[in-house]
C-alpha positions in Angstrom: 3.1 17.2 7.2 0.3 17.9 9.4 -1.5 15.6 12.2 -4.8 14.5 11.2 -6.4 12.6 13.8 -8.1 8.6 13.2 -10.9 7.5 15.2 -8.2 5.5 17.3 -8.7 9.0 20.0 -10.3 12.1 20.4 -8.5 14.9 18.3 -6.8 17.5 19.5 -5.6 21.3 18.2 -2.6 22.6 17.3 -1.1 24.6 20.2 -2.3 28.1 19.2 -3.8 27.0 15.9 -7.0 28.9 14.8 -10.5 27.0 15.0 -9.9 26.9 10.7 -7.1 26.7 9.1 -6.8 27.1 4.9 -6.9 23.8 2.9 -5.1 22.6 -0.3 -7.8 24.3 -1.9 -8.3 27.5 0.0 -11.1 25.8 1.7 -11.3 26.1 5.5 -10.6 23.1 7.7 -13.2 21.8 10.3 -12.2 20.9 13.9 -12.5 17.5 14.3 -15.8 18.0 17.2 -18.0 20.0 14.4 -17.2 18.3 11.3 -20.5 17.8 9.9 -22.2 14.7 9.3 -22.9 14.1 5.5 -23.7 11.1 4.0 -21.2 8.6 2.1 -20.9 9.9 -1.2 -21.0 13.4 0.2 -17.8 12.5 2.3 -16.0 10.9 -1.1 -17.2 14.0 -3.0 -15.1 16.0 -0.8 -12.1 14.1 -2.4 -11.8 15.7 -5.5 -12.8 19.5 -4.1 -9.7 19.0 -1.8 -7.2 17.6 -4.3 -8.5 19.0 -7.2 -9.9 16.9 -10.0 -7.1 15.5 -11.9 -5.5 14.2 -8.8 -7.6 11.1 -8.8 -6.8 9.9 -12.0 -2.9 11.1 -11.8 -2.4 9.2 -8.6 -4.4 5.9 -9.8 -2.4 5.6 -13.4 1.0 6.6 -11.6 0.9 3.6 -9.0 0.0 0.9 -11.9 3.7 0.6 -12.7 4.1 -0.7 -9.1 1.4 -3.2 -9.6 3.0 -4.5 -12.9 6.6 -5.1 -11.8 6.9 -8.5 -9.7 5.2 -10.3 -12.6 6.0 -8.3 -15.2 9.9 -9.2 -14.2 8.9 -12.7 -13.2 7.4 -13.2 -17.0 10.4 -10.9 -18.6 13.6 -13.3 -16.6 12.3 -16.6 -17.1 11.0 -16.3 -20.5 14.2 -14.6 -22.3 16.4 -16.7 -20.5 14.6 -20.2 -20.2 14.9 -20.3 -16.4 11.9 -19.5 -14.1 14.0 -20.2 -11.2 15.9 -17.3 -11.8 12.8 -15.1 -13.0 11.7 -16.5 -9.3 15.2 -14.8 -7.7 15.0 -11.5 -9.9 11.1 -11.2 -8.6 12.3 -11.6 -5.5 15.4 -8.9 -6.0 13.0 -6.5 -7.4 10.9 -7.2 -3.8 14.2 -6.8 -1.7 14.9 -3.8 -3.6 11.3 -1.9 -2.8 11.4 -2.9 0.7 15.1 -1.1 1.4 14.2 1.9 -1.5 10.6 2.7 -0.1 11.6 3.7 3.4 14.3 5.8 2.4 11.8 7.6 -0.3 9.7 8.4 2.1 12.3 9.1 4.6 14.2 11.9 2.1 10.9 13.3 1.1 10.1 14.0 4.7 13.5 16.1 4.7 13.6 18.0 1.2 9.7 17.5 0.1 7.9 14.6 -2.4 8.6 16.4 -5.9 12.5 16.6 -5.1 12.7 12.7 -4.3 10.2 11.8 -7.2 11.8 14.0 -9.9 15.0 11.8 -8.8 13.5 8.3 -8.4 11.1 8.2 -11.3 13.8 8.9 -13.9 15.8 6.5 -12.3 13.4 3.5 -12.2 12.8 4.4 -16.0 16.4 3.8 -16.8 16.4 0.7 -14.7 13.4 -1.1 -16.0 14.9 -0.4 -19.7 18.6 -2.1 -18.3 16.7 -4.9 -17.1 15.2 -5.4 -20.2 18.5 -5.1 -22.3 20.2 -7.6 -19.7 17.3 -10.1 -19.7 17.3 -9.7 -23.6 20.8 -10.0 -24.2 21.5 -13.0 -21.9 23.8 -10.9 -19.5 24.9 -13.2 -16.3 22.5 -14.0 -13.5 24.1 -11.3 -11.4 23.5 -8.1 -13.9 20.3 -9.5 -14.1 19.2 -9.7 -10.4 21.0 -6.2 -10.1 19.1 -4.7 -12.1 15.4 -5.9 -10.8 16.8 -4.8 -7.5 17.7 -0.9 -9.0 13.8 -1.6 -10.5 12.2 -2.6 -7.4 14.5 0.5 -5.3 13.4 3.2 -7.4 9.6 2.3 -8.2 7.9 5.7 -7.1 6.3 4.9 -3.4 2.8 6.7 -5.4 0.5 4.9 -2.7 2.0 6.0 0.3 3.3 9.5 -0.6 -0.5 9.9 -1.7 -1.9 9.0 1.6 0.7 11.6 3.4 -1.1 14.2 0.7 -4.7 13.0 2.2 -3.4 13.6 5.4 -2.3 16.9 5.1 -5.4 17.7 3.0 -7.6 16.3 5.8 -6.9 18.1 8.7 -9.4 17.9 11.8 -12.0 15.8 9.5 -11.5 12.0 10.8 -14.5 10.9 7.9 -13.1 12.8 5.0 -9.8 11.1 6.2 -11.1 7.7 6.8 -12.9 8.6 3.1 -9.3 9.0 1.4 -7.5 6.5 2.9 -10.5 3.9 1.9 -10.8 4.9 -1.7 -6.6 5.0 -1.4 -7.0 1.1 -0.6 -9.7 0.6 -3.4 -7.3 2.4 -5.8 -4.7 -0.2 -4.9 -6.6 -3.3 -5.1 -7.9 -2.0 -8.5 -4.3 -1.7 -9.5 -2.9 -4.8 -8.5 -5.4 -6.7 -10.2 -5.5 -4.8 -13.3 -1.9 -4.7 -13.3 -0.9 -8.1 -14.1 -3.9 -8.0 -16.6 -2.1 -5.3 -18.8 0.9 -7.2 -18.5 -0.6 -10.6 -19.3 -2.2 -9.3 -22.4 0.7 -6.9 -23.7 3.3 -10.1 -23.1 0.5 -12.1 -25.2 0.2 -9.5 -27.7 3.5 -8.7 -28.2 6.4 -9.3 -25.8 7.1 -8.9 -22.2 9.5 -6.6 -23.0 6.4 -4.4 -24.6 4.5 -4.7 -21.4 8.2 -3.9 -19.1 8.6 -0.7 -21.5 4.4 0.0 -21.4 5.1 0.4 -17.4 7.9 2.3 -17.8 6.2 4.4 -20.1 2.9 4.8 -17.7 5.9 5.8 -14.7 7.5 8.3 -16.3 4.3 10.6 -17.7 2.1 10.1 -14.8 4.9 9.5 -11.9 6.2 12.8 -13.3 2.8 14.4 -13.4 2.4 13.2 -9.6 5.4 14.5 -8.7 4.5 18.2 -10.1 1.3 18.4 -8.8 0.1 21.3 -6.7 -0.6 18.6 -3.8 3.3 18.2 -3.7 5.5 21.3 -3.0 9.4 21.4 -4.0 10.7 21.3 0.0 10.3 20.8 3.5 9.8 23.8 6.3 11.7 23.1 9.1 9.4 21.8 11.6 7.7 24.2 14.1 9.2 24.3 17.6 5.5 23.5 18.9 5.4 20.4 16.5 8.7 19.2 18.2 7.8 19.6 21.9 4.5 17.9 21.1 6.4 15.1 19.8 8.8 15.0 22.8 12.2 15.2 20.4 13.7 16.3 17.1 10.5 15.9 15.1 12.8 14.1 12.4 14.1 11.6 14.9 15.8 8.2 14.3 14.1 5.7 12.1 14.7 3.3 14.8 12.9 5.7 17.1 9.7 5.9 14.5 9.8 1.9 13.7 9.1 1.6 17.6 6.4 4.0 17.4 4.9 2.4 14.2 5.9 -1.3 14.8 2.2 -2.3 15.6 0.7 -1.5 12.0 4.0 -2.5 10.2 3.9 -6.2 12.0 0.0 -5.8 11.2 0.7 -4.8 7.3 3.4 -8.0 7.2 1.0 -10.1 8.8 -1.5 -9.3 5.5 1.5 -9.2 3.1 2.0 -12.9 4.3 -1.9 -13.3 3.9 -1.5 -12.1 0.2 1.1 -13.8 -0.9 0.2 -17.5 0.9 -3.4 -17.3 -0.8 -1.8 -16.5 -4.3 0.6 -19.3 -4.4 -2.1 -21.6 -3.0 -4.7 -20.6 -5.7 -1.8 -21.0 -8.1 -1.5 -24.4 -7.2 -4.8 -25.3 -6.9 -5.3 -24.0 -10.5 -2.3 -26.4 -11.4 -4.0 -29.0 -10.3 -6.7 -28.5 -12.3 -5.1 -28.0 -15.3 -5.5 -24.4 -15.4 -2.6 -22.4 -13.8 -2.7 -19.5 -16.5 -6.3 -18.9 -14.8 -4.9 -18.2 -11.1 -4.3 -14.8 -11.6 -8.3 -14.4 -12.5 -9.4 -16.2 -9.7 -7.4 -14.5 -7.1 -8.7 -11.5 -8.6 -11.8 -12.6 -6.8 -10.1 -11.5 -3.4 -9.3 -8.1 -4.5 -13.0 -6.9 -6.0 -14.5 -8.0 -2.5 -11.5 -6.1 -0.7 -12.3 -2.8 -2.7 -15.6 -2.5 -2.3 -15.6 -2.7 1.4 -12.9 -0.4 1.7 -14.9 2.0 0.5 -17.6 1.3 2.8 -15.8 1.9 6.1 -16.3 5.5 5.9 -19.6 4.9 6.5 -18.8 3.3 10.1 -20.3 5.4 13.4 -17.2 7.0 14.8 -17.6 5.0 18.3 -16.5 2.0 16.4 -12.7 3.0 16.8 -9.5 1.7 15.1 -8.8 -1.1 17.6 -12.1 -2.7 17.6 -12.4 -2.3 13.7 -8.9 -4.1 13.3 -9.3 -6.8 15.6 -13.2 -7.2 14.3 -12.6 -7.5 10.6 -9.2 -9.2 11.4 -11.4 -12.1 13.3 -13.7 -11.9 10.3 -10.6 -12.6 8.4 -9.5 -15.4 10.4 -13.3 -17.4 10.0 -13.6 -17.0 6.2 -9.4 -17.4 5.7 -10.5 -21.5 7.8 -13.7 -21.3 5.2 -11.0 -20.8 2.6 -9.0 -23.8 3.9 -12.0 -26.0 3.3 -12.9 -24.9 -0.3 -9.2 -25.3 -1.3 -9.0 -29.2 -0.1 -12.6 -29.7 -1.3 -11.2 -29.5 -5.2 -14.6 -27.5 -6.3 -13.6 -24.4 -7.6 -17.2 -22.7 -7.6 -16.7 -23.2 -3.7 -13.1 -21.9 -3.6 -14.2 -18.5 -5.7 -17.2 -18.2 -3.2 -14.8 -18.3 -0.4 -12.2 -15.8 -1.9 -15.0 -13.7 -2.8 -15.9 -13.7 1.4 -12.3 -13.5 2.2 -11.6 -10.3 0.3 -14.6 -8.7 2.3 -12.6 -8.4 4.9 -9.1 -7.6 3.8 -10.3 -3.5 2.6 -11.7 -2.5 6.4 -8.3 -3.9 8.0 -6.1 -2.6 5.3 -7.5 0.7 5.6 -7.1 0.9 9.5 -3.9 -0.1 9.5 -3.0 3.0 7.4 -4.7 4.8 9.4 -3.2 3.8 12.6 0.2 3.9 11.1 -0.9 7.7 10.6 -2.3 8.6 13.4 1.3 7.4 15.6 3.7 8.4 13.4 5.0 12.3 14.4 3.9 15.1 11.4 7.4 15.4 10.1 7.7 11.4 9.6 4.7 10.2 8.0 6.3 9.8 4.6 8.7 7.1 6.2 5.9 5.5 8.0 3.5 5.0 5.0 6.3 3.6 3.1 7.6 1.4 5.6 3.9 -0.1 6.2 4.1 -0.4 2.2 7.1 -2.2 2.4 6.3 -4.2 5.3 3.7 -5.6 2.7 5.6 -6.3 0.2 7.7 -8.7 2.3 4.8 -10.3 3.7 3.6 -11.1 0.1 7.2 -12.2 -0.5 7.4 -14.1 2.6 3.9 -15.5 2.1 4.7 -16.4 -1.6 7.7 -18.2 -0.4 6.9 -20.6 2.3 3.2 -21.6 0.6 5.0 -22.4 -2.5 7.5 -24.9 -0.3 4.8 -26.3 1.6 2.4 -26.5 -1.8 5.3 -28.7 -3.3 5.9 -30.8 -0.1 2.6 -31.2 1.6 0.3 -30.6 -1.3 -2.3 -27.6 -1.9 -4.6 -28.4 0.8 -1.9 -27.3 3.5 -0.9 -24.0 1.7 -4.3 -23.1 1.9 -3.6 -23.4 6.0 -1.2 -20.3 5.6 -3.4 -17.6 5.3 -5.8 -18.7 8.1 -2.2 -18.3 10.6 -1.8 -14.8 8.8 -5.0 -13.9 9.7 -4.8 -15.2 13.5 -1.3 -12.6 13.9 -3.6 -9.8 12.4 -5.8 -10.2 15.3 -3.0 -10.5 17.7 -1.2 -7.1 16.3 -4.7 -5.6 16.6 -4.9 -6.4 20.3 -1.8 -5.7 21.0 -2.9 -2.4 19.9 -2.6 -0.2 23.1 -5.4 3.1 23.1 -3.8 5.9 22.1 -4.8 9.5 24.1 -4.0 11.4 20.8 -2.2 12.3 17.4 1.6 12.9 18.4 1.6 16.2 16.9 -0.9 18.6 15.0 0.8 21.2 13.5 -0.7 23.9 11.4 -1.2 22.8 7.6 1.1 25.4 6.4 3.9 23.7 8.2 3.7 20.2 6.3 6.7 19.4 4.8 6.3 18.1 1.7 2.9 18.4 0.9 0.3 21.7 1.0 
């Protein structure tokens, strides 16, 4: 896939590329020193002229399984078979199994293209949420059970990532159209994950939480399918060009051990805010517990993900001199003071105070989620950024596991006071990844846009 360059350096050419270069759209593609300068919503307009129109809604509804399955197997396990610890473990499974299954989707589609893997995977994770809905129904033993919601978690379609690798194909030489799409990308998520667990909520309410397992399944296999034939996504890979490889000093598919080195500041960044996620969940569970209201956390947290996607959006809108380390490390910081203000609201017992502090928190989470994505892209080499995104995605979902975990232990020990402590330590290692973060003289590779593999 090609190099698009983030405002964490200058960009640079393709060796013997010409000064444009055809689009997904048949558009031509500015260098990255004559971009013009529009305005906000002229940037996010350019969105839908460079995917095409339906791609927006496509992508959106095909990443809203994802965003149902943790609590939509969490709800499904302990209410069939009586036993919330073990809807705890297959939550968990399903968790384990995205973190080992979305590397190696994104990994394969680097190699053979996105529609080849998702024609495979989303067929698969249909069949597997419907055999974890027989098991659960039919009282198979524990072990079917948590097999199952790993094959669920394995096979979910990695639509967020794989749609960012699109964005950066599509968004060659233009670092604000790109910062544009990987912003709205972000907003799309936060949307998803909170209107996720809604649908699934009402659906178990109205009818079953096997309804609302079969609703996602449902959702995965007409719009995951329609994602994976979409004319963003082409059926293979192009071997990639012998320029692309000497820019990138080695086989330009390299080791995954080789790209985790090169990518191992954002993915420690993206488990630092997976931890942040998941700590600040299970602490506003609990504090809704104590109040008598724990079927109301998920509402409240939802309060953390409106304030992330509307700033998300706004980062776009950020002079370019304001680069990708100062942006992490500033928002990040920004993180860190309203995570401590967080801390206070949740051992203050008012809950007016704790949704005004949530509300602050998530003001900061879309600037730092969408520079780590960014980041992540700008270091990875062309022919690997389908592994990177994924990993990053999967480096939050065990962070949100991780998080989830240790709050709930010291929310039952210590009491809700101290699990609100968690996210404010999350926050401090986002600052420290972001500093960490050394400058970077350039994209690893920028290779013409016909030579993406995977995407056009």
């Amino acid at each position: 896939m090609t190099r698009t360059p983030s405002p964490l350096a200058p960009a640079r050419p393709a060796p013997g590329a010409p000064a444009t270069t055809p689009g997904a759209t048949g558009s031509p593609t500015t260098p990255p020193d004559t971009e013009p300068r529009r305005g906000t919503l002229a940037t996010y307009g350019e969105l839908p002229r460079l995917a095409g129109k339906a791609f927006l809604p496509v992508a959106f509804l095909a990443r809203l399984p994802f965003s149902m399955i943790t609590i939509g197997t969490l709800l499904l396990v302990s209410t069939t078979t009586g036993s919330l610890a073990l809807g705890g473990l297959a939550s968990a499974a399903a968790a384990v199994g995205t973190a080992l299954g979305g590397p190696t989707q994104g990994s394969v589609a680097d190699r053979v293209g996105q529609r080849r893997v998702l024609l495979v995977v989303v067929p698969l994770d249909v069949l597997a949420v419907v055999a974890l809905v027989q098991a659960a129904t039919v009282g198979a033993p524990s072990g079917v059970i948590l097999g199952a919601a790993a094959l669920v978690g394995a096979f979910a379609p990695q639509i967020g990532p794989l749609a960012r690798v699109r964005w950066i194909a599509m968004t060659q030489h233009r670092p604000r159209t790109l910062l544009a799409a990987m912003g709205y990308e972000s907003t799309a998520d936060e949307i998803g994950f909170v209107l996720g667990p809604a649908l699934v909520g009402i659906l178990a309410s109205v009818w079953s939480p096997q309804a609302a397992m079969l609703f996602a399944a449902a959702v995965c296999a007409v719009f995951g399918l329609a994602f994976a034939l979409h004319p963003t996504a082409t059926p293979g890979a192009p071997a990639p060009s012998p320029a692309a490889q000497s820019a990138a000093g080695h086989d330009a598919h390299g080791s995954f051990v080789g790209l985790f080195r090169r990518v191992l500041v954002p993915v420690l960044g993206m488990l630092a805010m997976g931890m942040l996620f998941g700590s600040t969940q299970t602490a506003v569970t609990s504090f809704m517990r104590d109040a008598g209201a724990e079927e109301q956390a998920g509402l409240v947290y939802a309060v953390l993900g409106f304030g992330s996607a509307i700033t998300a959006l706004a980062v776009v809108a950020l002079p370019a001199r304001f680069g990708a380390r100062s942006r992490w490390v500033s928002f990040a910081s920004g993180l860190t003071v309203t995570a401590l203000l967080t801390f206070v609201a949740g051992g203050s017992g008012s809950l007016g105070t704790l949704i005004g502090a949530l509300a602050l928190l998530g003001l900061f989470v879309g600037p730092v989620m969408v520079t780590i994505f960014t980041v992540g892209g700008d270091l990875s080499p062309s022919s690997r950024s389908g592994a990177a995104m994924t990993m990053l995605a999967s480096a939050n979902v065990v962070g949100v596991a991780l998080g989830a975990s240790v709050g709930g232990q010291v929310a039952e020990d210590v009491g809700t006071a101290a699990a609100f402590a968690l996210p404010a330590v999350a926050a401090v290692l986002l600052v420290v990844t972001g500093l960490s973060l050394r400058s970077h003289r350039g994209p690893v590779d920028t290779p013409r846009l016909d030579e993406a593999p995977g995407v056009v």
